[in-house]
N, C-alpha and C positions, 0 to 999 in steps of 0.2 A: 304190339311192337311194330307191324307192321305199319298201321296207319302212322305211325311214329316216320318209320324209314319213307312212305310216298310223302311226306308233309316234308321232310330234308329234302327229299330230289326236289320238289317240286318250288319250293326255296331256295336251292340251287340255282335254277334254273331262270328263276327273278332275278338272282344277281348277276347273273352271265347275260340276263334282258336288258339291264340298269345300262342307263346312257352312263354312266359313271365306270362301271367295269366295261363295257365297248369299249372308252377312252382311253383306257390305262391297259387295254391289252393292245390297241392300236397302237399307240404310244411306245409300249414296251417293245413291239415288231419292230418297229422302226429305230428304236437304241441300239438293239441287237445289230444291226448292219454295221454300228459304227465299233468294234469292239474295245478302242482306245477310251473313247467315252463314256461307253459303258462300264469299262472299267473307275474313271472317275466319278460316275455315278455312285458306283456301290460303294466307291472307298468315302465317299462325302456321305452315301446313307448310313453306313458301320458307325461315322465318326459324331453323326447326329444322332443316335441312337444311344451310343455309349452315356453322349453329353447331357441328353435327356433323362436319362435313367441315373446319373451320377449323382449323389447328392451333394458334392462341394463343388458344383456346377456357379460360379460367379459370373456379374454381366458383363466382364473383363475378356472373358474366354468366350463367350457369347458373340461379343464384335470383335474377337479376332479370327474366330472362327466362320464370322459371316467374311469379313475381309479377305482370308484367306479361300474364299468359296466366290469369289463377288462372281471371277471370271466364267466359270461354267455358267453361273443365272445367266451371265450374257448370251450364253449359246442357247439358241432357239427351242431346237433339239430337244436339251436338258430341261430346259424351261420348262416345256411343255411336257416331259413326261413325266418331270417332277409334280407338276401343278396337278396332272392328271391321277397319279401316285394317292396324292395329298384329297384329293376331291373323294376317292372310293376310297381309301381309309378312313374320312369321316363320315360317310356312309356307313360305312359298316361298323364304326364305333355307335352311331346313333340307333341302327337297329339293334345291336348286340345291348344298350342301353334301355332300349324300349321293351324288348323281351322279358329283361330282368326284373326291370321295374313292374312288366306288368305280370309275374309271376310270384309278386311280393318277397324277392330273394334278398336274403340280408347275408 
């Protein structure tokens, strides 16, 4: 078990190296100043999240929900820490992916 627990730290510690997590924690430092924003941040991530995971999710609610979000993309800011968000979550879905598959887990 041990070598188990150095092989997590030590994989850890790649993804805190990853230009993708620098991004998103730079990114996230910099939200946090704005706390109005941040606040529309999370309530457009809750609201994405919900929508994703819904199954009578239609593409009606899709573009009204991009519409009613147009303004934040506008904001730089948000842009960028959304993008960066976006960038190490699929990161970490593609390792979390590679793992499995290569441990032949069904």
């Amino acid at each position: 078990m041990r070598n188990m627990e150095d092989a997590v730290l030590g994989f850890i510690g790649a993804i805190k190296d990853s230009e993708e997590y620098r991004d998103y924690a730079r990114e996230k430092e910099r939200v946090k100043q704005f706390p109005e924003l941040k606040e529309q941040i999370d309530e457009y991530r809750r609201r994405n999240y919900v929508m994703q995971n819904s199954h009578d999710t239609v593409f009606e609610n899709i573009e009204e929900f991009e519409k009613e979000y147009a303004d934040l993309w506008e904001e730089p800011l948000a842009a960028d820490f959304l993008a960066a968000e976006l960038a190490f979550c699929r990161m970490m879905q593609k390792v979390s992916l590679r793992v499995t598959e290569s441990l032949d887990f069904e």
